[in-house]
DRENDO-1510 file (C-alpha; in Angstrom, 1 decimal, always signed):
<recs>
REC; n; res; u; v; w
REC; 1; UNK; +54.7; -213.8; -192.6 .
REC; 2; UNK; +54.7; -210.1; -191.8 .
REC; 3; UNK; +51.4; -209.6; -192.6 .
REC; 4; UNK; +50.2; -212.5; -190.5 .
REC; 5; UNK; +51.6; -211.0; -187.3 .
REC; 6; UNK; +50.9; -207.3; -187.6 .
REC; 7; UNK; +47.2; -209.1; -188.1 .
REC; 8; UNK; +47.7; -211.1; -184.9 .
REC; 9; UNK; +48.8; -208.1; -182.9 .
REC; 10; UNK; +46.3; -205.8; -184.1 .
REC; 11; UNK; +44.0; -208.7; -183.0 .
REC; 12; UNK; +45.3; -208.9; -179.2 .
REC; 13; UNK; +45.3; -205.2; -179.1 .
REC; 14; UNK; +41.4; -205.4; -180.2 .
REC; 15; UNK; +40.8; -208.2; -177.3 .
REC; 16; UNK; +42.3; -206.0; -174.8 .
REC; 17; UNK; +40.6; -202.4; -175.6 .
REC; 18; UNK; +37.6; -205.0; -175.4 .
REC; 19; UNK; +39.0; -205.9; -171.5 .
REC; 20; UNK; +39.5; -202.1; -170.9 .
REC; 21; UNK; +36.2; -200.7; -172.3 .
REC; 22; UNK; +34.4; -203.8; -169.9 .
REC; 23; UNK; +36.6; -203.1; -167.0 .
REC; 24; UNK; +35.6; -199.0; -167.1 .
REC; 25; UNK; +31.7; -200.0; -167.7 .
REC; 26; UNK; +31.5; -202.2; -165.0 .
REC; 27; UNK; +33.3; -199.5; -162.6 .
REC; 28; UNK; +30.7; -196.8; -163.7 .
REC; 29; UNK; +27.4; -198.8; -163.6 .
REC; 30; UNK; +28.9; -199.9; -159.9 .
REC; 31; UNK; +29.6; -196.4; -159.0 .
REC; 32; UNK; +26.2; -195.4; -160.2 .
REC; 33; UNK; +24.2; -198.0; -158.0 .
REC; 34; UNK; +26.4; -196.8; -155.1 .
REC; 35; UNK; +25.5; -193.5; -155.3 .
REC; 36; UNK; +22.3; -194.1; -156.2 .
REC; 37; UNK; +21.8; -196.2; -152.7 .
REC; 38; UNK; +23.5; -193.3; -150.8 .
REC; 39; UNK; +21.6; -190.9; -152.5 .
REC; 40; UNK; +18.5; -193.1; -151.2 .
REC; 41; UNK; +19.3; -193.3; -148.0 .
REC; 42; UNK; +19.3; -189.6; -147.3 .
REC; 43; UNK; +15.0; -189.8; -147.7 .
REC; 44; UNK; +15.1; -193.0; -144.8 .
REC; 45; UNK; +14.1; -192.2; -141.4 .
REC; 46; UNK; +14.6; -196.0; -140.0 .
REC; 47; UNK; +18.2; -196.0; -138.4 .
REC; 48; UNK; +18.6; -199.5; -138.9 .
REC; 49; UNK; +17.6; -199.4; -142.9 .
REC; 50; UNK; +20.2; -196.2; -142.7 .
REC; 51; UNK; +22.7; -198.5; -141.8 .
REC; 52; UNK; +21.9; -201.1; -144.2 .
REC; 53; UNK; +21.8; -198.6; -147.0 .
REC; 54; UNK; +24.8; -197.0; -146.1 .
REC; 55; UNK; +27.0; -199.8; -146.1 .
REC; 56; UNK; +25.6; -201.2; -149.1 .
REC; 57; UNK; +26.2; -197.8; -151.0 .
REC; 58; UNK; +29.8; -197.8; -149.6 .
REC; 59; UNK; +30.6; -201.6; -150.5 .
REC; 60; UNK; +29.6; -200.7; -154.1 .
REC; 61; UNK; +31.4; -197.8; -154.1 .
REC; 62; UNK; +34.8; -199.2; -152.8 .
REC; 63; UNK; +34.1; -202.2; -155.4 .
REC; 64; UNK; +34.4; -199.2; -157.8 .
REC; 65; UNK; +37.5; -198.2; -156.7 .
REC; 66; UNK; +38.9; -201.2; -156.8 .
REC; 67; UNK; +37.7; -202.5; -160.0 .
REC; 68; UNK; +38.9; -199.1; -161.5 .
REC; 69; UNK; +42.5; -199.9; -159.6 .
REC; 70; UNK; +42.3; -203.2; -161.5 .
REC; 71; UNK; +41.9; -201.0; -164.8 .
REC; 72; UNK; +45.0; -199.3; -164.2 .
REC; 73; UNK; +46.6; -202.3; -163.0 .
REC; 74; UNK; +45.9; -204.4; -166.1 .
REC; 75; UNK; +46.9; -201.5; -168.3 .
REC; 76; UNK; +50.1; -201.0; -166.5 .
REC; 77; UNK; +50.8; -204.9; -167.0 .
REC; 78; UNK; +49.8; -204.9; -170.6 .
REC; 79; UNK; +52.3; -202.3; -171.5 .
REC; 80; UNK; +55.0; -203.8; -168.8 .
REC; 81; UNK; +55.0; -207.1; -170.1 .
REC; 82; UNK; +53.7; -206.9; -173.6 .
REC; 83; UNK; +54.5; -203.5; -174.5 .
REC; 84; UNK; +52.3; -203.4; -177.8 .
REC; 85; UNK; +53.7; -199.9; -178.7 .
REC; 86; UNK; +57.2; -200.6; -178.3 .
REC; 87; UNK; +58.4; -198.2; -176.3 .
REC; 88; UNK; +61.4; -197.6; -175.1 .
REC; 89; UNK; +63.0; -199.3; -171.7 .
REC; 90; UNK; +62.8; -196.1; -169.9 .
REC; 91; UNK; +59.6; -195.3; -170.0 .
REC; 92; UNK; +58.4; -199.2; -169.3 .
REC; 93; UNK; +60.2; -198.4; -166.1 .
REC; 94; UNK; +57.9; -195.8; -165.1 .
REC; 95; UNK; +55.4; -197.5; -166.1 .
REC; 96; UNK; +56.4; -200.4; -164.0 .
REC; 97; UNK; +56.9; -198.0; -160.7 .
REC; 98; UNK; +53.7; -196.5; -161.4 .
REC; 99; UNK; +52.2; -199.9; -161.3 .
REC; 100; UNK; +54.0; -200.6; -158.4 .
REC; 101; UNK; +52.6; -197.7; -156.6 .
REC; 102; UNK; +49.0; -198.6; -158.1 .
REC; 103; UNK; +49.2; -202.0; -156.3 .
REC; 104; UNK; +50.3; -200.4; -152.9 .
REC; 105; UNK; +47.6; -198.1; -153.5 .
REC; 106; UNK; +44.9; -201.2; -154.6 .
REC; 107; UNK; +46.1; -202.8; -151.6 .
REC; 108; UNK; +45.8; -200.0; -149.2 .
REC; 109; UNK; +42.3; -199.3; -150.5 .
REC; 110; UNK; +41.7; -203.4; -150.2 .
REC; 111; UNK; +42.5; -202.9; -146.4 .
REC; 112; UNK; +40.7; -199.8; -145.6 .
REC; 113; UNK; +37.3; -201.3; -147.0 .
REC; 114; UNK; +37.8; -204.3; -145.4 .
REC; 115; UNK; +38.0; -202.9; -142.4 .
REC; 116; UNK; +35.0; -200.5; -142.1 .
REC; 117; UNK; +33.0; -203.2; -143.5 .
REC; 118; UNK; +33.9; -205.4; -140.8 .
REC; 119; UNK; +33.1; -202.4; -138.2 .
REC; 120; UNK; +29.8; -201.7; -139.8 .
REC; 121; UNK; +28.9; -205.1; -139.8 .
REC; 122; UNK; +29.6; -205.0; -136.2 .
REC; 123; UNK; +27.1; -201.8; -135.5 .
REC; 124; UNK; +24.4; -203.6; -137.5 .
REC; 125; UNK; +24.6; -206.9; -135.1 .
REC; 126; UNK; +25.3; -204.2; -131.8 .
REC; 127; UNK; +22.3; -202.0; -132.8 .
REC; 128; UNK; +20.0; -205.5; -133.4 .
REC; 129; UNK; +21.3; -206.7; -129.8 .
REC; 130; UNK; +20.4; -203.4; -128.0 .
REC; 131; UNK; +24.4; -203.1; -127.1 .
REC; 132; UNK; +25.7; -199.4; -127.2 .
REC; 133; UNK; +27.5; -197.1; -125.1 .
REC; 134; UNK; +25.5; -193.5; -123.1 .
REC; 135; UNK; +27.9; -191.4; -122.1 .
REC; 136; UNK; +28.2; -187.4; -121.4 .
REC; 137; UNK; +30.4; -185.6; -123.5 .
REC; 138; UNK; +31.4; -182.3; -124.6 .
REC; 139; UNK; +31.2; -180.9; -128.4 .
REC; 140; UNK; +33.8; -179.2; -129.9 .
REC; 141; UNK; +33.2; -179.0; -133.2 .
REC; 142; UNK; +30.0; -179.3; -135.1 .
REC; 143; UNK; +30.0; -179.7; -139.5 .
REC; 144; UNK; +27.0; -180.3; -141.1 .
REC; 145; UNK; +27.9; -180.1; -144.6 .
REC; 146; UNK; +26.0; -178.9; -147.4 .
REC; 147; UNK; +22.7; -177.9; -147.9 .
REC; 148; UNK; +21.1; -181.4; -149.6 .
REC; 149; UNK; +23.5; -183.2; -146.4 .
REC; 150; UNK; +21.2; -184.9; -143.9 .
REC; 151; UNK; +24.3; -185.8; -142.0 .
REC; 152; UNK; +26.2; -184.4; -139.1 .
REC; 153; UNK; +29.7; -185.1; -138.0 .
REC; 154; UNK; +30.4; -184.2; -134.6 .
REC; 155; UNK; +34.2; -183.6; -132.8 .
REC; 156; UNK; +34.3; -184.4; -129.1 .
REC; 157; UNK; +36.2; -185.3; -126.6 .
REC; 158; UNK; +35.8; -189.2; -127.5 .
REC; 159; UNK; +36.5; -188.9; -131.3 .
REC; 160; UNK; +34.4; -188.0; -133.7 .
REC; 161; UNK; +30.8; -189.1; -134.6 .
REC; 162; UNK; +28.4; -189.8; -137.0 .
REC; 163; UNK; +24.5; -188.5; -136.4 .
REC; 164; UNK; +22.4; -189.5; -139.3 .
REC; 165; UNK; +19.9; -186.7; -138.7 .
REC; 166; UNK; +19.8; -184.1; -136.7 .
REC; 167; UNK; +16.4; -183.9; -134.4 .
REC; 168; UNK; +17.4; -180.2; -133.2 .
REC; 169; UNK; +20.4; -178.2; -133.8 .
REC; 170; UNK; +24.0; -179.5; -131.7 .
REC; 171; UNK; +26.0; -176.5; -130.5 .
REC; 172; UNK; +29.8; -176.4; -129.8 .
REC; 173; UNK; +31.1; -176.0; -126.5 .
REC; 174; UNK; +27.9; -177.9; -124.9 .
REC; 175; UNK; +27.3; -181.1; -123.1 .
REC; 176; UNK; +25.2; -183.3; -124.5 .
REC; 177; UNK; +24.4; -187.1; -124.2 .
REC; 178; UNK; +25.2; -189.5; -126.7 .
REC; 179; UNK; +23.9; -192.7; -127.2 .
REC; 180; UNK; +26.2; -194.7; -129.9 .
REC; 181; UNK; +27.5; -197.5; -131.2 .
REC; 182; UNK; +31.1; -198.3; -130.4 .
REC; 183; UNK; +32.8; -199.3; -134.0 .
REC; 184; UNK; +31.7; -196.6; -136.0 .
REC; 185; UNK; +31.0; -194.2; -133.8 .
REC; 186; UNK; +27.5; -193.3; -135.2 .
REC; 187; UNK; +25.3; -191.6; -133.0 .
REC; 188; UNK; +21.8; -193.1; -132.2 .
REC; 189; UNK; +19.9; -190.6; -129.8 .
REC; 190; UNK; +21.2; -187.3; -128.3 .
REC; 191; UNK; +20.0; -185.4; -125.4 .
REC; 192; UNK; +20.8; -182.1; -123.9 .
REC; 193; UNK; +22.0; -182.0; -120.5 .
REC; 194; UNK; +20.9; -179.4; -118.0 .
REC; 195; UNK; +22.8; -178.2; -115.5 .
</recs>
């Protein structure tokens, strides 16, 4: 009878390293694509297609995330409810708030993607209808990242913004304007203005 259920467990334990080892592949080869896309999208020179890419590289990535919360959250569960190992009461409590903050975490992450997928989304249908804003403003901080980085954030007085490229170099403490799109703030021409 003993032998029967040591076989038993050590049987569940095999299904679920099985679940584990699937749920970690699946988050890698997702994070791979996404980077791979973003890593793609720095050789584009259509802004629209930029767009495209760029949210597709971030929605795999985020799915990444999340599927690798899911990992944590399944483990956590497993050794909460099942507890394979035995282990004392104490320590399934920790357990159990760490998968408590794992959740608020998941969920938090759930939110967050959610809601720059909607605004990018949004940008994709402004920038196909011809809707964004013009307006002059002043630049206050300039970060163009590192070397490989085709990308420039840009502080102003609005926010700050996303320029994909840069067509000549932005300087701090001058007016420039900025046409963009609303939701993400991502920049789609800039000009200087003289005075």
């Amino acid at each position: 009878m003993r032998k029967k259920s040591i076989e038993l467990n050590k049987e569940q334990n095999e299904k679920r390293l099985r679940i584990v080892k699937r749920f970690l592949i699946i988050a890698g080869i997702i994070a791979i694509i996404g980077s791979g896309i973003i890593a793609w999208n720095r050789s584009v020179t259509d802004l629209y297609t930029a767009f495209v890419l760029d949210f597709i590289g971030m929605s795999f990535l985020c799915v990444g995330a999340l599927i690798l919360c899911s990992f944590f959250l399944y483990l956590i569960f497993v050794i909460v409810v099942f507890n394979p190992q035995r282990i004392k009461k104490s320590s399934v409590i920790k357990f159990a708030l760490g998968g408590i903050v794992t959740l608020l975490i998941t969920i938090l992450l759930l939110l967050i993607t959610t809601n720059e997928a909607r605004k990018s989304i949004q940008d994709m249908k402004d920038y196909s209808n011809g809707e964004w804003q013009v307006k002059d403003l002043l630049v206050t901080d300039v970060y163009r990242g590192t070397r490989r980085s085709t990308g420039v954030l840009i502080e102003t007085s609005e926010g700050d913004m996303k320029l994909h490229w840069e067509s000549f170099l932005i300087y701090e403490g001058q007016k420039y304007r900025f046409t963009y799109l609303e939701a993400t703030n991502t920049i789609l021409n800039v000009e200087v203005i003289r005075d």
